[in-house]
C-alpha positions as CSV (number, residue, x, y, z in Angstrom):
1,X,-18.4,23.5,-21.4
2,X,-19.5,19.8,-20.9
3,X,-21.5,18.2,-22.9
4,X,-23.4,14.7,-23.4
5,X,-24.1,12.6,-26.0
6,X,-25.9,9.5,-26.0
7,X,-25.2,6.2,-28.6
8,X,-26.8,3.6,-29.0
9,X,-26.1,1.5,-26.5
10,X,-23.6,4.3,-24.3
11,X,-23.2,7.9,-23.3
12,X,-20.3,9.6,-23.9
13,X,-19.3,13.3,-22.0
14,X,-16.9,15.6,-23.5
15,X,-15.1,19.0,-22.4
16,X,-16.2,21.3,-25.8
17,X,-13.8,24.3,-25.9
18,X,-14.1,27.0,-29.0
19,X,-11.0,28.0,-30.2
20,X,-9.6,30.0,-33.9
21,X,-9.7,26.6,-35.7
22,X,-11.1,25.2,-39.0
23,X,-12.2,22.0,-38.4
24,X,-13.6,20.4,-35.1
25,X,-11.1,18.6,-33.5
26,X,-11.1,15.4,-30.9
27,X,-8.4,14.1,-28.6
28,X,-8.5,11.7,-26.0
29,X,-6.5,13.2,-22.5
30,X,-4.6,10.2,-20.7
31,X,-6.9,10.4,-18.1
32,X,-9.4,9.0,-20.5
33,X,-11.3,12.2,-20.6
34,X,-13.1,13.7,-24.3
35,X,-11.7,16.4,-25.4
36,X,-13.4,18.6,-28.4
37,X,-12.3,22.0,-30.2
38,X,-14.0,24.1,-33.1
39,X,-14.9,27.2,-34.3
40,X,-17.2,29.8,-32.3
41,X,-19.7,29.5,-35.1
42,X,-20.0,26.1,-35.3
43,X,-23.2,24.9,-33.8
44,X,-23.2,22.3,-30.3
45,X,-25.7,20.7,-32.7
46,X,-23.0,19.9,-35.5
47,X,-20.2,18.9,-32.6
48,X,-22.6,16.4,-31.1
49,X,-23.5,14.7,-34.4
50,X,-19.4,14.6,-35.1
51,X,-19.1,13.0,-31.7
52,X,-21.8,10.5,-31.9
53,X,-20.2,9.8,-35.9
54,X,-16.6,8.9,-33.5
55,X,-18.4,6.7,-30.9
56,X,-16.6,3.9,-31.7
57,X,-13.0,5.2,-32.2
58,X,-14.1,7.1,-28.5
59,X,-14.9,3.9,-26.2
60,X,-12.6,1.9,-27.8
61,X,-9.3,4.7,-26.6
62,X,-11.4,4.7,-23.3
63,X,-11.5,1.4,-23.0
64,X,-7.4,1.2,-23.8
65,X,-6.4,4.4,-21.6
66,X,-8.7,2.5,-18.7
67,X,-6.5,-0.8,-19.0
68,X,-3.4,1.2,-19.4
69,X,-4.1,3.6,-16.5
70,X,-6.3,1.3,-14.4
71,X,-3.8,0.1,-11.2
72,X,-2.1,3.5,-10.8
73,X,-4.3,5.0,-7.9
74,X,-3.3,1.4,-6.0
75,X,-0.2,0.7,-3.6
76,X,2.8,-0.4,-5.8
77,X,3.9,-3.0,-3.1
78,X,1.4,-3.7,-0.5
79,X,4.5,-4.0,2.0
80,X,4.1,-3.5,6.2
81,X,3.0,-0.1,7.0
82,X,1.3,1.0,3.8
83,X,-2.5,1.9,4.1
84,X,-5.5,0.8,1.5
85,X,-9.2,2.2,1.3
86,X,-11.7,-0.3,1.8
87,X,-15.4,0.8,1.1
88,X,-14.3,4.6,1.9
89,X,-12.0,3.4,5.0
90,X,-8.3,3.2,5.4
91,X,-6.5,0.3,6.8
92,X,-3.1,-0.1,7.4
93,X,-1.1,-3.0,6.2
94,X,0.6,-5.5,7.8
95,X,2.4,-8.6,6.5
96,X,2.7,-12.1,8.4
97,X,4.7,-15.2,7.6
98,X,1.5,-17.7,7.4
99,X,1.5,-21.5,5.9
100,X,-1.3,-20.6,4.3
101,X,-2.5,-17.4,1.8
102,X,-5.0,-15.5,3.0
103,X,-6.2,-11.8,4.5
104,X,-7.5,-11.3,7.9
105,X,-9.3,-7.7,9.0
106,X,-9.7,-5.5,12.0
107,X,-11.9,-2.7,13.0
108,X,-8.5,-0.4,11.4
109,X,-5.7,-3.2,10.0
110,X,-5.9,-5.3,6.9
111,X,-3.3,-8.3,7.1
112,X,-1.6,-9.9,4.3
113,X,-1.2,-13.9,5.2
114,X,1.6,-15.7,3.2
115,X,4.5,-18.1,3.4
116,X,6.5,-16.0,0.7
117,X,5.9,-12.0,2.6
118,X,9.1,-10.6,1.1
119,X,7.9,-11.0,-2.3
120,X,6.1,-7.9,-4.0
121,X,4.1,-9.9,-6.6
122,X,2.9,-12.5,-3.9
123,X,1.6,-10.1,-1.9
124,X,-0.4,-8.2,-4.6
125,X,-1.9,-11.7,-6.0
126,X,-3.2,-12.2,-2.4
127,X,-4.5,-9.0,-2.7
128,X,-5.9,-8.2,-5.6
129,X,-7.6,-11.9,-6.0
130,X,-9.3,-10.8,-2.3
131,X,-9.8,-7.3,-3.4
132,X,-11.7,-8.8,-6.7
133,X,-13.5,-11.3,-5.2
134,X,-15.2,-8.8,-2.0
135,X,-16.3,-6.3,-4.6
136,X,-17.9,-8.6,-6.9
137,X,-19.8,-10.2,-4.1
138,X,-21.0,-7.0,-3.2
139,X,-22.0,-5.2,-6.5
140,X,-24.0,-8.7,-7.6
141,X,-25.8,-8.4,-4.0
142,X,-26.9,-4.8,-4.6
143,X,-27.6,-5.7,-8.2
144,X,-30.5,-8.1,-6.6
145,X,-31.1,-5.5,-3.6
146,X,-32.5,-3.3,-7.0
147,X,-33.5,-4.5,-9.3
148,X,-37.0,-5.5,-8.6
149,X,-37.3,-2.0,-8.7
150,X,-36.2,-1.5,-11.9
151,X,-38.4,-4.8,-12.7
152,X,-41.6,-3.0,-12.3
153,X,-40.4,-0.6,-15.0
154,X,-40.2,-3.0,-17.9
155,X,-36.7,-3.7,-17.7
156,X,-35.2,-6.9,-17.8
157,X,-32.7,-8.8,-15.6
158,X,-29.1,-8.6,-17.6
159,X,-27.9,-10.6,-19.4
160,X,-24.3,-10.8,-18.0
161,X,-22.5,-8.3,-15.2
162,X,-18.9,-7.7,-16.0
163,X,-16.4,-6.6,-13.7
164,X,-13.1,-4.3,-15.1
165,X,-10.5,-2.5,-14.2
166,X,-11.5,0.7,-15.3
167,X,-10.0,4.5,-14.4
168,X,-12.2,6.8,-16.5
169,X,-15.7,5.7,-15.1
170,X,-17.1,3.8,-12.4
171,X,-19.5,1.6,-14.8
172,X,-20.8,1.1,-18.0
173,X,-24.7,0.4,-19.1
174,X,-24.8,-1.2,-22.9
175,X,-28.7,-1.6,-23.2
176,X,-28.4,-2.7,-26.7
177,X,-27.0,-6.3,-25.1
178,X,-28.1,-6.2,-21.6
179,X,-24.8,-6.1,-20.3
180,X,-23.8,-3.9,-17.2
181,X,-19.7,-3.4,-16.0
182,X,-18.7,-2.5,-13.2
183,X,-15.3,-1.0,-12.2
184,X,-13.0,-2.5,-9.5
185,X,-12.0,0.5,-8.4
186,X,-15.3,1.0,-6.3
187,X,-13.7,-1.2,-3.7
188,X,-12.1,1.9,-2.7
189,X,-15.5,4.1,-2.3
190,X,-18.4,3.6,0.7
191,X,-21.6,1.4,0.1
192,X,-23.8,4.5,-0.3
193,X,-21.3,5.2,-3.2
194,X,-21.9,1.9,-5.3
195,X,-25.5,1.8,-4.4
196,X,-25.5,5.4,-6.5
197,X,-23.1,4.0,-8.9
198,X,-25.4,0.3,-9.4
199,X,-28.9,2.4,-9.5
200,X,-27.4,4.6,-11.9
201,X,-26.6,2.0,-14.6
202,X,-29.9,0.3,-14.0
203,X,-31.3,3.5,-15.3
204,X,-29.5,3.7,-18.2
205,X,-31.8,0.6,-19.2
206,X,-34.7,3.1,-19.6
207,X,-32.9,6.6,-20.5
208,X,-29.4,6.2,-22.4
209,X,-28.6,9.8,-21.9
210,X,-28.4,11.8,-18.5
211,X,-31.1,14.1,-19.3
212,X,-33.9,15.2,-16.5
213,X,-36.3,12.0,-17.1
214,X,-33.1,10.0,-16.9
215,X,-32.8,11.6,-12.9
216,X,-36.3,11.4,-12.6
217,X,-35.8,7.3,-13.0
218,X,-32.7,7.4,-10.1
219,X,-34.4,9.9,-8.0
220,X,-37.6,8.0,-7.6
221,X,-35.7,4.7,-6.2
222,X,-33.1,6.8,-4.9
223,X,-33.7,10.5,-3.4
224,X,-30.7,11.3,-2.2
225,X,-28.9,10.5,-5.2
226,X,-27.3,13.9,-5.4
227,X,-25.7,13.7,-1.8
228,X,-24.6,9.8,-3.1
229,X,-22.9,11.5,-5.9
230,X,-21.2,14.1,-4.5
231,X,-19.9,11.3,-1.7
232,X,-18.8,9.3,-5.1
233,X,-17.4,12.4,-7.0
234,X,-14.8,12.5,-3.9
235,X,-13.0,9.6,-4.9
């Protein structure tokens, strides 16, 4: 069964499994996932309050397993002939000696330009600092693209956009501060995908948890959230 469970200034889901145990227990999975076992008579009521009492020990092991487990899904050398998604594409890698850094495109190749191409962490710096930069660009544009909408609600612009490597989720609302973060990872998904993923923080600004006024919000700037999702989901 999964559950939510909405902080003050977060939401947190967890996988609730009853089991022939005493107490209600908590573990965070690698992946970065909740975890919670207790009793069959122990009411979701109780387990929600103990989650919510754990919030902080909970998003701060998120927060670790995302910056421990963040770069796995990503090539491990970036050498001639491997492939990268780019905004739900794939594009295969090539490398070429160049004076100067740099990354050139095609409708289907991505190329690596650098004077050093036989070095691993040369080519990932190019990379990653491209990789970065294109996805920020592009979540701070739909950011604008939305927000008036959100604008005419009550809500006000944030106060800061931050950008992480994160594995676990694919952004973070804290409404407390005014602060929305935004994984890197969404490079790797299509524009319909972030669009969901941007609309969907916004909300949290006006509902904290994911409950049906909380859809109401995304569905009313968004209808077709659901088939956004579901696109989302696949990555």
């Amino acid at each position: 069964m999964i559950r939510t469970v909405a902080t003050d200034n977060n939401v947190i889901s967890y996988e609730l499994t009853r089991k022939k145990v005493k107490n209600i227990n908590l573990r965070i999975r690698r992946d970065g996932t909740v975890a919670v076992s207790c009793g069959r008579y122990v009411s979701c009521g109780q387990v929600d309050s103990f989650v919510k009492s754990k919030s902080g020990f909970i998003l701060k092991a998120i927060e670790k397993t995302d910056e421990r487990n963040g770069n796995s899904a990503l090539p491990s050398e970036y050498k001639d002939g491997d492939s990268v998604s780019i905004y739900g594409q794939r594009y295969l890698i090539h490398i070429r000696l160049a004076p100067r850094r740099g990354i050139t495109m095609t409708d289907t190749e991505l190329v690596i330009l650098t004077p050093k191409p036989d070095l691993i962490a040369e080519r990932t710096r190019i990379y990653e600092s491209w990789r970065r930069m294109e996805l920020r660009a592009k979540v701070l544009d739909m950011c604008d693209q939305y927000y008036p909408y959100f604008a005419r609600m009550g809500v006000k612009r944030p106060s800061e956009i931050k950008f992480r490597t994160m594995r676990s989720r694919w952004g973070c609302c804290r409404p407390d501060s005014g602060i929305l973060t935004f994984s890197y990872n969404l490079f790797e998904t299509p524009d319909e995908a972030i669009e969901y993923v941007v609309v969907h923080e916004f909300a949290h600004f006006l509902e904290a948890n994911h409950s049906k006024r909380f859809y109401a919000v995304v569905a009313s700037i968004m209808p077709d959230w659901k088939q956004r999702r579901k696109l989302l989901n696949d990555y």
